[in-house]
N, CA and C atoms as an extended XYZ file, in Angstrom:
330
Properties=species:S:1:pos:R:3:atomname:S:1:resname:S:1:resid:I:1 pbc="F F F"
N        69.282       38.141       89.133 N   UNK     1
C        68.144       37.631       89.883 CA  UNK     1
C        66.945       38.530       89.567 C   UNK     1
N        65.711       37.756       89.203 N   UNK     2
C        64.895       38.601       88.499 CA  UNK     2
C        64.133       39.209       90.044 C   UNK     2
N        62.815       40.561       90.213 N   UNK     3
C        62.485       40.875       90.944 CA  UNK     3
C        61.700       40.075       92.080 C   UNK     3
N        61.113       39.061       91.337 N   UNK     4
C        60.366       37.958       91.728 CA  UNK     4
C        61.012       37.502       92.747 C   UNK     4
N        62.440       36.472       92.636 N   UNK     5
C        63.206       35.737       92.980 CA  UNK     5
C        63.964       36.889       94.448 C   UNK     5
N        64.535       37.609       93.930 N   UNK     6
C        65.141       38.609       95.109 CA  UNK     6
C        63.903       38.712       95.726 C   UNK     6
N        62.738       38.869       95.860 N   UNK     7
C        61.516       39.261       96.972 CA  UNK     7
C        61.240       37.834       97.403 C   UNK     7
N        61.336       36.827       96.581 N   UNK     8
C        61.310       35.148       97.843 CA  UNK     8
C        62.578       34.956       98.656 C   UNK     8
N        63.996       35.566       98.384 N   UNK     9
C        64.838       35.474       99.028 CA  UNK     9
C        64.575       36.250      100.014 C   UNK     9
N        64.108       37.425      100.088 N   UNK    10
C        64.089       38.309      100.763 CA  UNK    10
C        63.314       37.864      102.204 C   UNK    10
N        61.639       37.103      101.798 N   UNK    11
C        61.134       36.223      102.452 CA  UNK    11
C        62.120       35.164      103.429 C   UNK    11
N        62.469       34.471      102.472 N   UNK    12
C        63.131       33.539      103.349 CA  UNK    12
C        64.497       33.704      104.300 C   UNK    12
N        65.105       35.482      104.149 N   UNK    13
C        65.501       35.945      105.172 CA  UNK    13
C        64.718       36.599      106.066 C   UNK    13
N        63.644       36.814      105.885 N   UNK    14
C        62.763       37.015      107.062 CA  UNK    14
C        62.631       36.054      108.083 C   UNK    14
N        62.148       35.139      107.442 N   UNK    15
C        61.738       33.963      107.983 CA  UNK    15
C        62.960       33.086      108.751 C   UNK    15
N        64.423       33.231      108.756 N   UNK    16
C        65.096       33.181      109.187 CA  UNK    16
C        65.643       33.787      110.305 C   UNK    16
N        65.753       35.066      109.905 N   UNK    17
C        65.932       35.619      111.497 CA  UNK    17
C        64.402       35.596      112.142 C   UNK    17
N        63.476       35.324      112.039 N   UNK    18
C        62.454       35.070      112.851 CA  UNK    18
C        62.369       34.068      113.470 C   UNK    18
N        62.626       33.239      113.019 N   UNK    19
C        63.076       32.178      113.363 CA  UNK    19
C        63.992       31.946      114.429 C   UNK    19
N        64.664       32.473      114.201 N   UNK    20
C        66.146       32.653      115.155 CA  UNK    20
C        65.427       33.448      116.681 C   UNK    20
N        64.758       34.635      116.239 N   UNK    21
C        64.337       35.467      116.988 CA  UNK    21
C        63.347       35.186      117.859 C   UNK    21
N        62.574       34.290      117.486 N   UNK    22
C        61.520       33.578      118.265 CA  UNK    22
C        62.155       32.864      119.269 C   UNK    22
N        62.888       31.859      118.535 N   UNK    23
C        63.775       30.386      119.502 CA  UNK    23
C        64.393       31.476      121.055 C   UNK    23
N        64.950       32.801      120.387 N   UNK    24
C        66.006       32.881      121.638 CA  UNK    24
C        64.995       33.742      122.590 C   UNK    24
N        63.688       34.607      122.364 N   UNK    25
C        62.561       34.807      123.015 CA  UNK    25
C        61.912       33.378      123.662 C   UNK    25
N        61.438       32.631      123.250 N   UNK    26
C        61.659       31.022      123.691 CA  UNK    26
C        61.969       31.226      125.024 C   UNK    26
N        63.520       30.592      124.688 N   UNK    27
C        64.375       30.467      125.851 CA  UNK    27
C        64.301       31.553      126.626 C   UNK    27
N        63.949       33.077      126.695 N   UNK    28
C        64.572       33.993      127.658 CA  UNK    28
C        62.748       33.750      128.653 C   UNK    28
N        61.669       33.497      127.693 N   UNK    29
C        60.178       33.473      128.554 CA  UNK    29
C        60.738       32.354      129.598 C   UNK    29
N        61.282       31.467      129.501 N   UNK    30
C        61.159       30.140      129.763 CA  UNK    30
C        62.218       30.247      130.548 C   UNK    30
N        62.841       31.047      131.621 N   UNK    31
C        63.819       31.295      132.189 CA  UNK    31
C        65.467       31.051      131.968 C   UNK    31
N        65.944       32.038      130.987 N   UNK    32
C        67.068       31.131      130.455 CA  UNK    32
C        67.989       32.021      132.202 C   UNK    32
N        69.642       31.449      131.370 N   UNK    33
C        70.557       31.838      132.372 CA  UNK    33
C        70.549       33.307      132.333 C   UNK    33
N        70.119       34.432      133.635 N   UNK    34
C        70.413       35.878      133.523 CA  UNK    34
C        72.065       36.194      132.551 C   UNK    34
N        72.450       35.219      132.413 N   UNK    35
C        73.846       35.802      131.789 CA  UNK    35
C        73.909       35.921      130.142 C   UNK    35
N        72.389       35.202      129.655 N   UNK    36
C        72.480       35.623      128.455 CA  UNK    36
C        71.301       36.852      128.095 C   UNK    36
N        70.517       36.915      129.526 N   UNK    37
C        69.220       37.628      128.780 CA  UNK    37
C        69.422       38.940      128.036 C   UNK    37
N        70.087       39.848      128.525 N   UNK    38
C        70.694       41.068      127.299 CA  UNK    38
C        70.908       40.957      126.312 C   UNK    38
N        71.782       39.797      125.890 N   UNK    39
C        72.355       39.589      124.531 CA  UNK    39
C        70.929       38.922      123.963 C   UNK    39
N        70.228       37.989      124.314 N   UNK    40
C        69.219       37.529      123.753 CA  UNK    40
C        68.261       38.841      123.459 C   UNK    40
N        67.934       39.640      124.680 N   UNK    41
C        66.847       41.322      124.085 CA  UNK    41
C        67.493       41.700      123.393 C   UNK    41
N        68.909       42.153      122.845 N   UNK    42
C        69.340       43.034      121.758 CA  UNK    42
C        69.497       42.183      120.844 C   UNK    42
N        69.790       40.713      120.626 N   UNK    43
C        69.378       40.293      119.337 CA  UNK    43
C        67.819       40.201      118.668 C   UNK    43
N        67.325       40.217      119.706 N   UNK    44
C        65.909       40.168      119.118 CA  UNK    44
C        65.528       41.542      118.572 C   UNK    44
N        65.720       42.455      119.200 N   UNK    45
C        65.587       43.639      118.829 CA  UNK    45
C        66.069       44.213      117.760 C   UNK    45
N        67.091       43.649      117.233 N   UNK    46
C        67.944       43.748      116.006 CA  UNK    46
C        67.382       43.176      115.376 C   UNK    46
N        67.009       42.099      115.533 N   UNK    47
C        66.290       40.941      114.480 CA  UNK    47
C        64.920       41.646      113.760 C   UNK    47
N        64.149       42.260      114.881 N   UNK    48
C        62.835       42.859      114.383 CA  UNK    48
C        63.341       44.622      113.568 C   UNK    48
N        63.944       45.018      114.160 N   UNK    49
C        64.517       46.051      112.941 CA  UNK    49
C        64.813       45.979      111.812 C   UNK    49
N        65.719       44.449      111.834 N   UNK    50
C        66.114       44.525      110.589 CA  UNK    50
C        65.246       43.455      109.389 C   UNK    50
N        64.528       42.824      109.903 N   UNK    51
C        63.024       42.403      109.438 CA  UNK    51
C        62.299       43.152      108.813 C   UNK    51
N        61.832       44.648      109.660 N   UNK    52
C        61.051       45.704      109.258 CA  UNK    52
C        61.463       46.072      107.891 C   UNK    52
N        63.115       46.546      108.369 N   UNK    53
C        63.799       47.302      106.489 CA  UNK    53
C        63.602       46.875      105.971 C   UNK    53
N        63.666       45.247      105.441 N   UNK    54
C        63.887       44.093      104.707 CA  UNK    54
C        62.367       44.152      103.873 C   UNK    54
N        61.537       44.420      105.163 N   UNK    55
C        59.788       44.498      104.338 CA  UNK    55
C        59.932       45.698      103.700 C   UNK    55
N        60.025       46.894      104.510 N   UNK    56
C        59.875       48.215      103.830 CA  UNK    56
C        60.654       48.349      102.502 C   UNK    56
N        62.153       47.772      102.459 N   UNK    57
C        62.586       47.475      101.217 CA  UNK    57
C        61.929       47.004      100.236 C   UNK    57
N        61.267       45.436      100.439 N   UNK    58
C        59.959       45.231       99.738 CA  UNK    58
C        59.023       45.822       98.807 C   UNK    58
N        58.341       46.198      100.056 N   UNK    59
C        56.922       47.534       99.884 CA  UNK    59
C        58.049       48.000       98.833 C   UNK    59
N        58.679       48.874       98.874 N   UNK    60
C        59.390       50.120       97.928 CA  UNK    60
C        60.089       49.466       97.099 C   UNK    60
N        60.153       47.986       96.546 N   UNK    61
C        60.592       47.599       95.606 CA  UNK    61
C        62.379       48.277       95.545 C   UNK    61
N        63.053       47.840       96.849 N   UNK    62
C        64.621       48.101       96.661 CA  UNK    62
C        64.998       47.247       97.641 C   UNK    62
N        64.385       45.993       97.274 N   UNK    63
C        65.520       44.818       97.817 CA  UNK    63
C        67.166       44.572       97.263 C   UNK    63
N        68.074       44.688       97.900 N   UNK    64
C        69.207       44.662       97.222 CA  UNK    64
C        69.831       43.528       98.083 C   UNK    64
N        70.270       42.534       96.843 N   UNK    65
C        70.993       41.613       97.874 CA  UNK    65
C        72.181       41.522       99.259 C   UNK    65
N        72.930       42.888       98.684 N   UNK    66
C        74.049       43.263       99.723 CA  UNK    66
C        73.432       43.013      101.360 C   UNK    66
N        72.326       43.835      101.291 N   UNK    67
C        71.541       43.927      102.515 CA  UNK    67
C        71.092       42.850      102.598 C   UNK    67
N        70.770       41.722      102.092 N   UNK    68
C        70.158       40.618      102.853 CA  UNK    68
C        71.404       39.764      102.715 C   UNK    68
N        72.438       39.531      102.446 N   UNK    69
C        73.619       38.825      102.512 CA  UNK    69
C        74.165       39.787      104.133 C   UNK    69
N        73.933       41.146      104.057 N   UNK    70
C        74.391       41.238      105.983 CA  UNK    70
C        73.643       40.462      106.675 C   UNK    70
N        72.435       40.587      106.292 N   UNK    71
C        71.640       40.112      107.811 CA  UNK    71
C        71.621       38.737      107.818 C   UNK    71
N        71.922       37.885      106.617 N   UNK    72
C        71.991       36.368      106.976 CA  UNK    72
C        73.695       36.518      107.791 C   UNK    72
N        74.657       36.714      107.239 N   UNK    73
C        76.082       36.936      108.332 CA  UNK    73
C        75.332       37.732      109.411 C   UNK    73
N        74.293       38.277      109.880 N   UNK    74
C        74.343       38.217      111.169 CA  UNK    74
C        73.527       37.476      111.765 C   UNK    74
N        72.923       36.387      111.314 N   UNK    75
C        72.042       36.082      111.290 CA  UNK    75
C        72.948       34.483      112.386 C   UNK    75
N        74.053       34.417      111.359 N   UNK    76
C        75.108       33.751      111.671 CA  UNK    76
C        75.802       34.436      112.856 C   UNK    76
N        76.088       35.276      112.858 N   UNK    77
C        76.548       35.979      114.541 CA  UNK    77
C        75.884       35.165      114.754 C   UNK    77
N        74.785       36.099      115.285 N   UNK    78
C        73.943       35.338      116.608 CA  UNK    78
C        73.322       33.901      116.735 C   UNK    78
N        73.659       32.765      115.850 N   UNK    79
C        73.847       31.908      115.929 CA  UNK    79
C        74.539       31.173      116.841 C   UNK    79
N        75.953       31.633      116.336 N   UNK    80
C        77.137       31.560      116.852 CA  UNK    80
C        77.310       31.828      118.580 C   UNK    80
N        76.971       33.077      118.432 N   UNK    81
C        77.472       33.669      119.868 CA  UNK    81
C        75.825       33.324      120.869 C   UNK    81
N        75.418       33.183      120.592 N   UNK    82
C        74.375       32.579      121.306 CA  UNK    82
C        74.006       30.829      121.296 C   UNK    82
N        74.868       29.866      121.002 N   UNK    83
C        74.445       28.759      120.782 CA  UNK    83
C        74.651       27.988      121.794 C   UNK    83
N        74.657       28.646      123.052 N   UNK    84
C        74.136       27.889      124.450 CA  UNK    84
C        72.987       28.012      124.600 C   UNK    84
N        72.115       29.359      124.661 N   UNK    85
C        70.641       28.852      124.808 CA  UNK    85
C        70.250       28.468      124.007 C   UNK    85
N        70.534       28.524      122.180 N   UNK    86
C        69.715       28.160      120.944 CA  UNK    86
C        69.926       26.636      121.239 C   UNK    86
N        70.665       25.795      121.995 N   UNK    87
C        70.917       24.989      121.681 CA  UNK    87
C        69.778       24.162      123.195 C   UNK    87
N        68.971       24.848      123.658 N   UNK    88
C        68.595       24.130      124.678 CA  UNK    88
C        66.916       24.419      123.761 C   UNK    88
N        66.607       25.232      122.782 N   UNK    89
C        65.387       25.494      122.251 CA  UNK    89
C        64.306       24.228      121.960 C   UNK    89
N        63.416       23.734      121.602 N   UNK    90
C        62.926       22.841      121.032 CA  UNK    90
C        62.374       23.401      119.388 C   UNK    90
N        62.416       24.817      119.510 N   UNK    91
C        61.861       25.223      118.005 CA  UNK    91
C        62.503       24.842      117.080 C   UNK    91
N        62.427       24.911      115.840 N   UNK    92
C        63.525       24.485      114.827 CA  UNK    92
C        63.970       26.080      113.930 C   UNK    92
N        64.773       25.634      114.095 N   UNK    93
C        66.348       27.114      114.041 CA  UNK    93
C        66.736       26.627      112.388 C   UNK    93
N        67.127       27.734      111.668 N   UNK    94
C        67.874       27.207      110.478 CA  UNK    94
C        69.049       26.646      110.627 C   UNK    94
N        69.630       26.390      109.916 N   UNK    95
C        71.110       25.310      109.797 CA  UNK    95
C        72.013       26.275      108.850 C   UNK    95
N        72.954       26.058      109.657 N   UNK    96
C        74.151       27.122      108.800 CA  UNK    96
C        73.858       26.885      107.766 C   UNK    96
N        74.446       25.639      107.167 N   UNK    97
C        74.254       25.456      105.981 CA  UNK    97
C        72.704       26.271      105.078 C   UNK    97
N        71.910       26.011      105.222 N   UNK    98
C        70.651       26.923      104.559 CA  UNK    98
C        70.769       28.153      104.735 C   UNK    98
N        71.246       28.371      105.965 N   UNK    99
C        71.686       30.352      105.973 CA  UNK    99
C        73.221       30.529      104.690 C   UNK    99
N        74.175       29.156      105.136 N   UNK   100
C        75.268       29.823      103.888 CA  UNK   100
C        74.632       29.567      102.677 C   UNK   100
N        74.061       28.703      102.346 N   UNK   101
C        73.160       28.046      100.772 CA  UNK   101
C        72.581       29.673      100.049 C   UNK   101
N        71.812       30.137      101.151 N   UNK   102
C        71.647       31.346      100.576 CA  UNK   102
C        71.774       33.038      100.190 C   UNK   102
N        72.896       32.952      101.207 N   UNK   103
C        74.599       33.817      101.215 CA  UNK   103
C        74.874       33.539       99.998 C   UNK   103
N        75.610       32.079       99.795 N   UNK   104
C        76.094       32.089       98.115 CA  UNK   104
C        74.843       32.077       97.166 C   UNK   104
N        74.014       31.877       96.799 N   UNK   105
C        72.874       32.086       96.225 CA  UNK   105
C        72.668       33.607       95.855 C   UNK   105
N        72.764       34.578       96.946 N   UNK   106
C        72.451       36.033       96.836 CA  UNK   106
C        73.964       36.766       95.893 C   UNK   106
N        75.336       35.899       96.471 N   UNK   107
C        76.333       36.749       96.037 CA  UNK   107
C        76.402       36.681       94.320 C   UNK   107
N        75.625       35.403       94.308 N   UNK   108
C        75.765       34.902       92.659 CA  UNK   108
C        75.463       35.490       91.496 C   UNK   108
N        74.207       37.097       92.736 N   UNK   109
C        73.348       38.020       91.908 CA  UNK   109
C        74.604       39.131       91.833 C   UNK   109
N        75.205       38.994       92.193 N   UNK   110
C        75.657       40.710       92.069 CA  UNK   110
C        76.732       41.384       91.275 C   UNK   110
């Protein structure tokens, strides 16, 4: 995968867990059930950490796919384990499928 290509992937795992990260901020402004709001603040909080590396990787030109193949599988966690409130969102959330599309896409580099 030339440098080009790994830095639009890299993008479009941004843009994924932001995605994600927004929807479940969404739901927690908008009064979700107290029984998810923790798990919703520490995914978000995770989400924007691991956003940051992903840029700073960037900037410093050491995007490595390994690292963006974790954060789409977690990307998938919290999909998963949160898909009672994601599922009451109106935003539009990625689809497994486009999160796995580009899981296998990244492993194809390595």
């Amino acid at each position: 995968m030339t440098d080009e290509s790994l830095s639009t992937a890299a993008f479009r795992v941004i843009h994924i867990r932001s995605r994600i990260a927004e929807a479940l901020l969404n739901e927690a402004y908008n009064n979700t059930s107290p029984e998810y709001m923790a798990d919703i603040l520490k995914a978000a909080f995770k989400t924007a950490d691991a956003i940051e590396h992903i840029a700073e990787d960037g900037f410093n030109r050491k995007v490595l796919p390994v690292f963006l193949i974790q954060s789409l599988e977690t990307a998938l966690y919290i999909m998963d384990s949160l898909k009672i409130p994601l599922s009451r969102t109106t935003l539009k959330l990625p689809t497994e499928n486009e999160i796995r599309f580009l899981i296998q896409s990244l492993k194809s580099t390595q």
